[in-house]
N, C-alpha and C positions, 0 to 999 in steps of 0.2 A: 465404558472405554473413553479416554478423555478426545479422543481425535471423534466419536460420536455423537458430540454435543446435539442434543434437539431445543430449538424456542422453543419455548411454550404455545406460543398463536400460531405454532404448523404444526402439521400432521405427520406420525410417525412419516419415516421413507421408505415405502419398498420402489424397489431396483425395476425399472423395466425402459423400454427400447430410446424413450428421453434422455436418458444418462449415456453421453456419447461412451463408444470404448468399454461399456460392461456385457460381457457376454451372452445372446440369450437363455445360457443353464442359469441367472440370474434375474428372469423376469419374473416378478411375482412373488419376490423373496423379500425378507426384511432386509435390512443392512446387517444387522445382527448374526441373522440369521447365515446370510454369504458370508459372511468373516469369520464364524464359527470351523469351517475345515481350512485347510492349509491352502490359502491363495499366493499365487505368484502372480507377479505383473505380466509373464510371460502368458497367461491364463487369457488375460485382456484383449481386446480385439487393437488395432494401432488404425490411426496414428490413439494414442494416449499420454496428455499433461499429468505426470507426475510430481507430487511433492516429498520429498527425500525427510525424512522423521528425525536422525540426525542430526542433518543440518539446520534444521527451524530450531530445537533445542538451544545450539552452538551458538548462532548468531542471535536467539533471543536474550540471552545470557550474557552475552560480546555486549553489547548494546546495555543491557538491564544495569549491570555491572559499572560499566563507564560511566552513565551518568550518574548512578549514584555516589560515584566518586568525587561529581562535581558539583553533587547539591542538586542538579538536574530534574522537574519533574516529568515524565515520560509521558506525551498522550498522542500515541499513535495513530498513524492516521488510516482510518480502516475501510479507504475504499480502495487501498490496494488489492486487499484479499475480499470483500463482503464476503466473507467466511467466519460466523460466530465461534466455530471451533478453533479456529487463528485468535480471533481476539481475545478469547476465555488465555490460551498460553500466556500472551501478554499479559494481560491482567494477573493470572497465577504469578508469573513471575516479576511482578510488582510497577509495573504503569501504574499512573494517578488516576488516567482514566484513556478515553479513547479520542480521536479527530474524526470527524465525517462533514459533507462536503453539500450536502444536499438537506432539507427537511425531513424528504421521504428517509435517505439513509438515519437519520435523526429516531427515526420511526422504527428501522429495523436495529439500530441499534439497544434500544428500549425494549426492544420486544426480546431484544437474544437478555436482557437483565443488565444493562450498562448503567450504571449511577453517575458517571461526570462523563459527559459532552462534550468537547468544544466544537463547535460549528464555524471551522475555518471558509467562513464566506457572508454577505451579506442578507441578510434575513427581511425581504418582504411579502411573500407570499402571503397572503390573508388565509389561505387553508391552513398550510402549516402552523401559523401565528397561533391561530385557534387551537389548535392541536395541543402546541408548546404548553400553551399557557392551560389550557386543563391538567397536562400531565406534568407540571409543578406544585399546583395546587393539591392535587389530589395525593404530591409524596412529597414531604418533606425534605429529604434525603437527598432527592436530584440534585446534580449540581449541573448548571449548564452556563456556557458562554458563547456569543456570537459575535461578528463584526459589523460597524457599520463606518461607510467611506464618505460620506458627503451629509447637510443636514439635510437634504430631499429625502433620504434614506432613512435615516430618525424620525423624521415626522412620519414617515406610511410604516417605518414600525412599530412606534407609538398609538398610533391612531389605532391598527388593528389592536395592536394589546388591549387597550381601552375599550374598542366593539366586544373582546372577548368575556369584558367582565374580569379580568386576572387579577389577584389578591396578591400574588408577589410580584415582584418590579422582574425584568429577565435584564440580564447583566450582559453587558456588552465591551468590548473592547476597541479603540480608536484603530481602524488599520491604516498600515503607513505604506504606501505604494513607491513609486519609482517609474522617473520617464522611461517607457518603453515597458515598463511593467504591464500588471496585470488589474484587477484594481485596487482601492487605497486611495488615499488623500495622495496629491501630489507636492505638498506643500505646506511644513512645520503650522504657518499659522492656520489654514483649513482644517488641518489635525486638532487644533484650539479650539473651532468654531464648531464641530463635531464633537467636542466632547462638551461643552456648554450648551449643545442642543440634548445632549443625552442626559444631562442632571437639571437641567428647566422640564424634562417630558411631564414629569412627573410617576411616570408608569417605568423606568427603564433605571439602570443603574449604569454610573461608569467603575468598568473593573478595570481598565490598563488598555493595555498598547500592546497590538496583537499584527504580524506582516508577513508575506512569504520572500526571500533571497534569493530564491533558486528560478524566480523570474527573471530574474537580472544577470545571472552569467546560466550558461552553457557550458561550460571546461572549467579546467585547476589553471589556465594561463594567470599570470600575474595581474591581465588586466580585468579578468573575470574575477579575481579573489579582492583584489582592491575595491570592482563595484559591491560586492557582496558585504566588503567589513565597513563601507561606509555609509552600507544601508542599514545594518546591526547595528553604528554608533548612531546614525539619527534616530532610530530608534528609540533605544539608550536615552539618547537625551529628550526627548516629546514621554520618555515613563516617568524621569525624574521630574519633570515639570508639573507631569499631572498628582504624582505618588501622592503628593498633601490631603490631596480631597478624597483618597482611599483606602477604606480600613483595610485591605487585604490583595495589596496592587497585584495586577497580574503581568505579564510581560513575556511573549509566545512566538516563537520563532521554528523555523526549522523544517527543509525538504532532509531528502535522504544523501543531496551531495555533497552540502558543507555546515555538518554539524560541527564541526568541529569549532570550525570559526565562531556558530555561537556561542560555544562554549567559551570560547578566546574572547568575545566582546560580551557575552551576557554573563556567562558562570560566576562571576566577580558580585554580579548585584545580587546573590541570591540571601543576602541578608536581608536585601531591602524588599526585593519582589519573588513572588514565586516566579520561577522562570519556566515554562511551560516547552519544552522540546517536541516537537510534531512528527519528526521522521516516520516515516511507515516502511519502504520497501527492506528497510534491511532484513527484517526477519525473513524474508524469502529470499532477498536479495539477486544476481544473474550472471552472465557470464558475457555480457556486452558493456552496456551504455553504464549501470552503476558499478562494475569492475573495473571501469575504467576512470571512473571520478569519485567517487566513492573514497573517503579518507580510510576507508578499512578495504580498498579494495585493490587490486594490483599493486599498485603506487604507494600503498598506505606504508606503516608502520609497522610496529612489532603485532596489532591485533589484526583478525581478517576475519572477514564475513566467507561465508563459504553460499555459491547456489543451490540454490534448495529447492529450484523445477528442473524437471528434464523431458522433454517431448519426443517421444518415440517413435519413429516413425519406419514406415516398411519402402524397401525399395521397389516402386510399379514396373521399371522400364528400365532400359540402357540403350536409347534410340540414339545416341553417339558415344564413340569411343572416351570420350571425356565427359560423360553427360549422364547421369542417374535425376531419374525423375523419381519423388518420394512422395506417400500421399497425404502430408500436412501440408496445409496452408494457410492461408488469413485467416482462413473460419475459425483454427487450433490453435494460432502462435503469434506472436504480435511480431508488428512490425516497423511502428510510428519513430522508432528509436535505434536502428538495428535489425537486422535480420538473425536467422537463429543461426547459432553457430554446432558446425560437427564434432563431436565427440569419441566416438567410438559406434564398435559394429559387434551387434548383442552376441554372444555365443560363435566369436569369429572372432579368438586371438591371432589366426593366422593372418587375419584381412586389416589388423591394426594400420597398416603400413597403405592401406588405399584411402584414409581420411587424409595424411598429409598435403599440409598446402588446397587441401581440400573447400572450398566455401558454397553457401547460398548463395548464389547469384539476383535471383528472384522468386517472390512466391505468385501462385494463382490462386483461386477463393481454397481449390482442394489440392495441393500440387504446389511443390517446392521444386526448383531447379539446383542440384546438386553439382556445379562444375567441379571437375576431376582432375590433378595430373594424369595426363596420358600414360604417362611411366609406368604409374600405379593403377591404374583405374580397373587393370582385369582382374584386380581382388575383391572387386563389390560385383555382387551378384545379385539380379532379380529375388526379392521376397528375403535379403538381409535386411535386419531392424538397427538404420542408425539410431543413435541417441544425439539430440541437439539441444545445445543450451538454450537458454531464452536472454533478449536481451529489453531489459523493461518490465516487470512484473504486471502494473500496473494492466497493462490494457495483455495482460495473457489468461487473466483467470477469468476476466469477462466474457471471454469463451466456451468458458465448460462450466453445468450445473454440477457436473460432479467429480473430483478428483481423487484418484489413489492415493494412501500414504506408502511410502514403500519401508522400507528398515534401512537401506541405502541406495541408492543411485550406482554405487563401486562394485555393489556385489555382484558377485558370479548369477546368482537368483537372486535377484530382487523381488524378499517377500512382500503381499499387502498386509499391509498394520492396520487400515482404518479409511473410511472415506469421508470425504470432507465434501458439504453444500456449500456453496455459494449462491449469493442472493443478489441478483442485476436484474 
């Protein structure tokens, strides 16, 4: 089943009391084996993160599609989900390769069978280094790229390559930061002096000019898209500088809120450079913080991502006339970004009419505060199952080792199609 994906360097899964939300008539059971009769999400114990089957499809596609349109190569960035069953759909549906954030993720990406890397962050760790560099040598086919911001940075990851003994050079890309950013050079000529430290190593290669934008605005305001496109054109301009000295320039941009822009300031050189596009959340995408910046998302255009989690949750309480207490919280739903938003009330068309105007107030580690209209609020009842959007993917799935795939989110029954691991 393609939602069943196993690495290789784990062990089969069977189901027991770890897997938050699976029932104990599923301890002791393969995955397989539980999916073989007819499961419903209703089956599951709540609160339960679900991902909607459908919508991953839709929006992997929305995305896949688009930048192919624009010359765009896709390498997504995959600490949204640490779900190899996620990143195998991208990959199927034509990403160049993948983004990860960490060595160790480096590591699990490898192991789920990933052939190009790029390593959107700075690489010194002498373990990891080691690591890299054996499992370059040892496959030809890899491809990998990482960044490096300063020459202090170059030398300690030269030097480890060099301890390691490595037969191929590991490719790196200049990254181009921004005051108040994140890191990166903060300065055209530093971005110079870093890439001349990378072709004197002797062990290291320069492949391009590699930055994140979405450090630098927060919103779609005009003065948030302005800092974004004229951190894309310096950019831009520190790849054309270096292009001469590389046979196969690289140039890599891109969160999940304003692709579009790169499209707008890089899509253009994609004769000259591969242009590498990093987004991750869309394929899960939410119904907060990236719906609402998000160029495919509320605001967008003719295309639309659709959310592809939903968090289930049961009603504990009704200790005030406006007031349902629910039993997710931080531990289930993120919240760095947004609180979860209400949806609907499972098997209670009549109680549609008590989410209105309805919000999360606040969560506790197990425990959401569900403030109510008064007007409406006698239509929620102790032990109804809201459904709540998430807002921010990113830090939702680092919650759960294990989530349901359902067949939709809309349905009247939402069947399970498949469970998906995640690896944090």
């Amino acid at each position: 089943m393609r939602w069943n994906r196993r690495m290789p360097l784990f062990a089969p899964l069977i189901l027991g009391p770890e897997h938050k939300s699976m029932p104990p008539s599923a301890w002791g059971r393969s995955r397989e084996a539980y999916l073989a009769g007819d499961r419903r999400l209703a089956d599951l114990a709540t609160p339960v993160l679900a991902i909607d089957d459908g919508a991953v499809a839709a929006n992997t596609m929305v995305m896949a599609d688009w930048a192919a349109e624009r010359g765009l190569l896709l390498a997504p960035h995959g600490k949204t989900s640490m779900a190899p069953a996620l990143w195998q759909r991208l990959l199927d549906a034509g990403a160049w390769g993948l983004t990860l954030a960490t060595p160790w993720q480096v590591q699990v990406g490898r192991a789920a069978g990933v052939s190009r890397i790029l390593l959107a962050n700075e690489l010194v760790d002498p373990v990891g280094i080691r690591w890299l560099c054996g499992e370059l040598d040892a496959d030809p086919r890899f491809e990998f790229l990482c960044w490096a911001d300063g020459v202090d940075g170059v030398r300690a990851l030269a030097a480890a390559v060099r301890a390691a003994g490595a037969r191929r050079p590991v490719d790196v890309l200049v990254e181009l930061g921004g005051a108040g950013g994140r890191a990166g050079t903060r300065s055209h000529e530093v971005a110079l002096e870093v890439a001349a430290a990378i072709e004197s190593s002797g062990v290291l290669r320069l492949a391009g000019v590699g930055g994140y934008e979405g450090a630098l605005a927060h919103d779609r305001s005009p003065e948030g898209l302005a800092a974004v496109r004229d951190h894309l054109e310096r950019m831009r301009d520190l790849a054309h500088e270096l292009a001469p000295r590389i046979e196969r320039p690289v140039i890599s941009a891109g969160g999940s809120a304003y692709f579009d822009l790169v499209a707008e300031v890089l899509g253009p050189e994609t004769g000259t450079f591969r242009v590498i596009l990093r987004s991750g959340a869309y394929q899960l995408h939410d119904s907060g913080f990236y719906a609402s910046i998000s160029p495919f998302g509320r605001a967008g255009g003719n295309l639309r991502l659709r959310p592809a989690l939903s968090l289930w949750s049961r009603v504990l309480s009704r200790p005030e006339p406006d007031l349902a207490i629910l039993d997710a919280g931080r531990r289930d739903a993120s919240f760095d970004e947004g609180l979860p938003v209400p949806e609907l009330v499972r098997d209670r068309p009549d109680a549609a009419g008590a989410l209105a105007g309805a919000r999360v107030e606040k969560l506790n580690d197990q425990h959401a505060f569900l403030r109510l209209d008064p007007a409406r609020s006698a239509d929620l009842a102790v032990g109804d199952v809201v459904r709540l959007g998430i807002s921010h993917p990113c830090t939702a799935l680092d919650k759960w080792r294990l989530l349901p795939v359902i067949d939709s989110a809309d349905a009247a029954e939402p069947r399970v199609v498949g469970l998906v691991e995640t690896v944090f």
